[in-house]
C-alpha positions in Angstrom: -41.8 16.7 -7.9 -43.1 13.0 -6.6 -42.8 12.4 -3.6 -42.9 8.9 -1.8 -43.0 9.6 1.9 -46.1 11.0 4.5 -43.6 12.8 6.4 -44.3 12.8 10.3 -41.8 15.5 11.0 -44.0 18.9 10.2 -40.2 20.8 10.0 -39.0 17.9 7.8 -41.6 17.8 5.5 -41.3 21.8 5.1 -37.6 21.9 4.7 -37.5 19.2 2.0 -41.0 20.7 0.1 -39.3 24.1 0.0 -35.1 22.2 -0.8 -37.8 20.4 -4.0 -39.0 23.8 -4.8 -35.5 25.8 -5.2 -33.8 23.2 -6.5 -36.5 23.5 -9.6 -36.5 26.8 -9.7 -31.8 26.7 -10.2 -32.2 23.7 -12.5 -35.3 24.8 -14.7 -38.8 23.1 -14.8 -37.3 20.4 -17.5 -35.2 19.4 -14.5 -37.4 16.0 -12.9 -37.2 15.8 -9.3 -37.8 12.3 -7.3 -37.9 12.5 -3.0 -37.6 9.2 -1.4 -37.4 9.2 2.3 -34.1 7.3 3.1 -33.0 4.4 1.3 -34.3 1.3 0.2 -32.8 -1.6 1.5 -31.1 0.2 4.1 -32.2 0.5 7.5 -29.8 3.2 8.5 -30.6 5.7 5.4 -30.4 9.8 5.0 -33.5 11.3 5.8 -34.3 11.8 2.6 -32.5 10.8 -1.3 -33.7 13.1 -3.8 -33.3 12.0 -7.5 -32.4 14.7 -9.9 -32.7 14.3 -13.6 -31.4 16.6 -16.2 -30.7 16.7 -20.1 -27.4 16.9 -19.1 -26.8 14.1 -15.9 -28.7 12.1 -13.2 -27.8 13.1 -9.8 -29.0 11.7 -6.5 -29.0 14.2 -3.8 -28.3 12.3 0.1 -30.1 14.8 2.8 -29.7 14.7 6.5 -32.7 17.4 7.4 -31.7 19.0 10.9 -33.0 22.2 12.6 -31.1 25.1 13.3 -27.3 24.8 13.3 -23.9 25.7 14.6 -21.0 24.2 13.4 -21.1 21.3 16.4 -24.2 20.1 15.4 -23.8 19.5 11.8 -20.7 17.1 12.4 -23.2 14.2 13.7 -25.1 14.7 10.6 -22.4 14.6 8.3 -21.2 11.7 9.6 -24.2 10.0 9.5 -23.8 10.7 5.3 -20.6 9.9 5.2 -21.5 6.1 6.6 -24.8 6.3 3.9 -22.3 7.0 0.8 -19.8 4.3 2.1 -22.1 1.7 2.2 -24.8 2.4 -1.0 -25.0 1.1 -4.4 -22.5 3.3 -6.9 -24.9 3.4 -10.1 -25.5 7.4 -9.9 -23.0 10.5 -9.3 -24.6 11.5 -6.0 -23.8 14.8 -3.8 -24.0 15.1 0.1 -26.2 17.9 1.9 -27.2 19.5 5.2 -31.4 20.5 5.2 -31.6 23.3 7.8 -34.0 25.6 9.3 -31.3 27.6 9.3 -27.4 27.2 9.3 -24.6 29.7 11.0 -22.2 31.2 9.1 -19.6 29.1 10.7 -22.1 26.1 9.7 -22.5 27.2 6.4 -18.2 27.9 6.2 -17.5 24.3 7.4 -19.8 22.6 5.0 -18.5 24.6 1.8 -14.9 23.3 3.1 -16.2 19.5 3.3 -17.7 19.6 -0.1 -21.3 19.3 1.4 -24.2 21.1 -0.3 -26.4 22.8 1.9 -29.8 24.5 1.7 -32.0 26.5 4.6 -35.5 27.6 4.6 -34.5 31.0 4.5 -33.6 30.3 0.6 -30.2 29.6 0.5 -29.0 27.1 -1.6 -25.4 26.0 -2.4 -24.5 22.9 -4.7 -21.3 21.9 -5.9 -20.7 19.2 -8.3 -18.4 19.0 -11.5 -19.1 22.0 -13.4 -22.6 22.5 -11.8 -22.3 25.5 -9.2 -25.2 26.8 -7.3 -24.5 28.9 -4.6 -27.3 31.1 -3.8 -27.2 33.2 -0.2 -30.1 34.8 1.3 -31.5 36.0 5.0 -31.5 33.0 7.6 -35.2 32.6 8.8 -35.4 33.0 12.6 -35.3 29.6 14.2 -39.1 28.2 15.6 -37.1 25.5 17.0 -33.9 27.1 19.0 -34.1 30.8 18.6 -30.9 32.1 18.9 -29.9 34.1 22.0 -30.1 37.9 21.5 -26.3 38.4 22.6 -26.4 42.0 22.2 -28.6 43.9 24.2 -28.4 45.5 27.9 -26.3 43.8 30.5 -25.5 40.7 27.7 -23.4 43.6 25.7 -21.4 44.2 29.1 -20.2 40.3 29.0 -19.6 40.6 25.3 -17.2 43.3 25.6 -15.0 42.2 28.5 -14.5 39.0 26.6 -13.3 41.2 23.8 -11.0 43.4 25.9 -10.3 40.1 28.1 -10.1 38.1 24.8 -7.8 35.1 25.0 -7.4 35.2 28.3 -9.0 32.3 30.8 -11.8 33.4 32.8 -14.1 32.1 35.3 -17.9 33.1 36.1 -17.1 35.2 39.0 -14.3 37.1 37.1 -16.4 37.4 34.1 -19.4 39.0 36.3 -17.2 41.0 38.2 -15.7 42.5 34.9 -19.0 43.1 33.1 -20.8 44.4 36.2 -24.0 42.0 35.6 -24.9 38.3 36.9 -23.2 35.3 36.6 -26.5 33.6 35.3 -26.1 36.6 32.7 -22.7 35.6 31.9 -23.6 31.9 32.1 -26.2 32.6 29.1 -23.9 34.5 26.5 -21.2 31.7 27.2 -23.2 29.0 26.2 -24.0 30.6 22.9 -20.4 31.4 22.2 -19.7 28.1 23.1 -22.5 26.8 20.8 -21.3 29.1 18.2 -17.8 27.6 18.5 -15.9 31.3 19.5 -15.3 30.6 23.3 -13.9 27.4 24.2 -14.1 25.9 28.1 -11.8 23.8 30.7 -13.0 22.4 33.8 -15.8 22.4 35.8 -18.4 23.6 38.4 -17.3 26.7 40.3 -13.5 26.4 38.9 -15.0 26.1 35.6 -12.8 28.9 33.1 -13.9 30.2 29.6 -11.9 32.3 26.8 -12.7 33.7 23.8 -11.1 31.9 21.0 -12.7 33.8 17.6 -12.6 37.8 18.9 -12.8 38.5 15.1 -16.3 37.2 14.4 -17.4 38.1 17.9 -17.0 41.6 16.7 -18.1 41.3 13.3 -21.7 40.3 14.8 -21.6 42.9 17.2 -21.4 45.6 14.5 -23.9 44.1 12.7 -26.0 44.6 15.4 -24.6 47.6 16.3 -25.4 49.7 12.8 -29.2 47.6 12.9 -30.1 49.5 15.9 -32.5 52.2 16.5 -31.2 56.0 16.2 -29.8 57.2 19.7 -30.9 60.3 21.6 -27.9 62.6 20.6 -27.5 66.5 20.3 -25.6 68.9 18.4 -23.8 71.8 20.0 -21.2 74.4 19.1 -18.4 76.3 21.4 -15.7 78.7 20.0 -12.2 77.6 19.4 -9.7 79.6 18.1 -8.3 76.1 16.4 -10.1 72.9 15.5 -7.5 70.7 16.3 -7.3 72.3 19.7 -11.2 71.6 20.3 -10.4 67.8 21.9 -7.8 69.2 24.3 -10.2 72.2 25.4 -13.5 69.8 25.9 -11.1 67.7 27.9 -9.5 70.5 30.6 -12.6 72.3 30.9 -14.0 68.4 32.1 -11.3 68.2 34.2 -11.5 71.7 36.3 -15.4 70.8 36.7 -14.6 67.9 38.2 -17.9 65.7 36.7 -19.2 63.3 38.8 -20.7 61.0 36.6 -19.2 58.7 33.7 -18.6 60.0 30.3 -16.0 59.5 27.5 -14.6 60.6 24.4 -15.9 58.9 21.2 -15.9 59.3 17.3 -13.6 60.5 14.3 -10.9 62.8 17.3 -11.0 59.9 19.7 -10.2 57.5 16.9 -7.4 59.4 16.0 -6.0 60.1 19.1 -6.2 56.2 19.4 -5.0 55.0 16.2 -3.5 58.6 14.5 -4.7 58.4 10.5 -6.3 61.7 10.0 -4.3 65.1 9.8 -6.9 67.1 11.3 -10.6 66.7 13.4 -13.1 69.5 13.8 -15.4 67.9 15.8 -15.6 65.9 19.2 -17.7 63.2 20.2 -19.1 62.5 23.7 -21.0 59.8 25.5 -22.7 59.9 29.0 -25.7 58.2 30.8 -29.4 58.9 29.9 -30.4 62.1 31.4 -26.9 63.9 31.1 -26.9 65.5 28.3 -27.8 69.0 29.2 -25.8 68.5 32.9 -22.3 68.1 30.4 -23.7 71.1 27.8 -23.8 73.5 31.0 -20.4 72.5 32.0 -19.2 73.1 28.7 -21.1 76.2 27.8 -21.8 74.8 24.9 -24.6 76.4 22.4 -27.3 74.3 20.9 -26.4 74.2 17.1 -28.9 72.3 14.2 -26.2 73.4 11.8 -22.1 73.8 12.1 -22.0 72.0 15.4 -19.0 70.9 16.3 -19.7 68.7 19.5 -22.3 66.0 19.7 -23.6 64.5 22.7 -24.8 60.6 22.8 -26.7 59.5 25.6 -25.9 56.1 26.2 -25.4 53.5 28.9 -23.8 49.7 29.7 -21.3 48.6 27.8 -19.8 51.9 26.1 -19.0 53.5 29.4 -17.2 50.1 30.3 -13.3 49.9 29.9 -12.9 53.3 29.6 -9.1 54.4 29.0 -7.2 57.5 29.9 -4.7 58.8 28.0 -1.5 60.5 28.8 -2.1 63.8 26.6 -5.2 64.4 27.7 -7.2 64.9 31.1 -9.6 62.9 29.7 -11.4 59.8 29.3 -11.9 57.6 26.2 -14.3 54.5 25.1 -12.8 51.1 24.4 -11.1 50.9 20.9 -13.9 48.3 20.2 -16.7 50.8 21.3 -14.5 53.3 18.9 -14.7 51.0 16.3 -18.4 50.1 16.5 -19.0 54.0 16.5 -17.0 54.9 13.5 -19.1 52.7 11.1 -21.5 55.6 11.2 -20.4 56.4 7.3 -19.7 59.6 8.2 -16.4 61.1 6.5 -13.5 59.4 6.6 -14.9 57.1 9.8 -15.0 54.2 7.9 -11.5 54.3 6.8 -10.2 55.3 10.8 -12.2 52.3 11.3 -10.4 49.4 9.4 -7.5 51.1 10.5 -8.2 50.8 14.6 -9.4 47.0 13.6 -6.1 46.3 12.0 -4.6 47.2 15.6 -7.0 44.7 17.6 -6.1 41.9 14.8 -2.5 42.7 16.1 -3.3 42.6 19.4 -5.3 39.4 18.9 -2.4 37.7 17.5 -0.1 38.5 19.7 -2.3 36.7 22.7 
């Protein structure tokens, strides 16, 4: 690969070494590669026009290099291409694409839907012209530039899940705090990077300012993402006698109910799911979440044995956003997590939870719709 330009940018000259690099490595070594930073003759030029030469076609390659990437900050890019390819000499097939230190998947969805290759430190590589198709997809490199904001951890979670209860609905900072029990600088954070990330969408401003989540869907989708990468929980097994298995829900929940508990705790997993969203014929087990520390308070009020094997009531200790939103129901003395916290917890892979899963999602994609 020649190249023609001492870059100045450090992150320009490493995106467009390693773009050179894959783009060798899809074509084949017989491919000849040319960089030339921006256009001759041009004062207004890409950052960079790469010449490719094959056995089979020469192709110039127009690259805007940016740094990491939602879908709003592509578009200024793109149309700085778009003006490039209007106004330059015609003698070579040439293709458009975004450089990036690393591209959403929103980013990466918009530019496939323009037509507009697109490549990202991380490896990824997608080109599209006539019958050449290179679309390769690997891990996003964390950003040195803009590191996205962790969205899901402690109080952030809260805010994240009363916009998805709350979703479509218009909200301002002091509603949103006072739903997620946390800060409004808390809130004010994860807003902006919804906003950035195109799912929440604003009106107004200063304290009458409102927000609403637009795009619940891939909200969730990178919650659970999250939510399965995390570290094991502090859980325990336990078994008590019931005559029936599928009476085991309804006796955890009246025994609850005569010791009148005084902390917060709810209902999770496979039997909560399908009290929720009925698939299943039958449950043996029962799920339960309190706060850190609780555990043993809710086995003595249950009676419950410690089990290593044939348990058939688990324990999670777990705070913040799972206890939020919980819901009662009118069968049962009882209370129950969120269906979102429900369907977070039944992508465990255990038994049929995947399955009760999809089918609690395919109830919040109704619900969704119909706001």
């Amino acid at each position: 690969m020649e190249k023609h330009h001492d870059w100045s940018s450090k992150l320009e000259s490493q995106v467009l070494d390693s773009l050179g690099h894959s783009l060798t490595d899809a074509f084949g070594h017989e491919a000849r590669l040319k960089v030339h930073a921006g256009h001759e003759g041009l004062a207004a030029g890409p950052d960079a026009v790469i010449e490719l030469s094959t056995s089979a076609k020469d192709l110039q390659i127009l690259v805007e290099v940016i740094g990491s990437a939602y879908p709003r900050d592509i578009r200024d890019a793109v149309w700085r291409l778009d003006s490039f390819e209007r106004n330059r000499l015609h003698d070579m097939d040439s293709v458009r694409m975004i450089a990036a230190e690393s591209l959403s998947p929103g980013a990466k969805k918009e530019l496939k839907e323009r037509d507009i290759a697109f490549f990202e430190l991380g490896g990824s590589l997608y080109l599209k012209h006539d019958s050449w198709l290179i679309d390769i997809q690997r891990p996003s490199k964390p950003s040195a530039s803009r590191r996205a904001l962790q969205l899901f951890t402690g109080a952030r979670e809260n805010v994240i899940h009363s916009l998805l209860v709350h979703s479509h609905e218009w909200l301002t900072g002091t509603e949103l705090s006072n739903l997620a029990e946390t800060s409004q600088y808390t809130c004010s954070l994860v807003l902006q990077e919804l906003t950035q990330r195109e799912w929440c969408e604003s009106v107004g401003g200063g304290p009458t300012r409102r927000r609403r989540l637009i795009n619940p869907g891939a909200l969730l989708d990178a919650w659970a993402e999250q939510w399965q990468a995390r570290a094991r929980e502090n859980s325990s097994t336990w078994y008590t006698f019931v005559e029936s298995p599928k009476h085991l829900l309804a006796r955890v929940a009246e025994t609850v109910a005569e010791k009148q508990i005084d902390f917060p705790w709810a209902f999770t997993g496979t039997a909560a799911g399908n009290v929720f969203a009925p698939l299943l014929t039958s449950t043996d087990t029962v799920d339960l979440i309190v706060p850190k520390g609780y555990a043993e308070d809710m086995a003595d009020m249950l009676r419950l044995k410690p089990a290593k094997k044939g348990p058939n009531v688990t324990i999670t200790e777990r705070e913040g956003a799972s206890l939020l939103f919980r819901q009662s129901h009118p069968e049962f003395p009882a209370y129950f997590v969120s269906p979102y916290i429900l369907y977070l917890d039944l992508l465990d892979g255990r038994g049929r939870n995947k399955e009760l899963a999809e089918h609690i999602r395919k109830f919040l994609e109704v619900e969704w719709a119909r706001n």
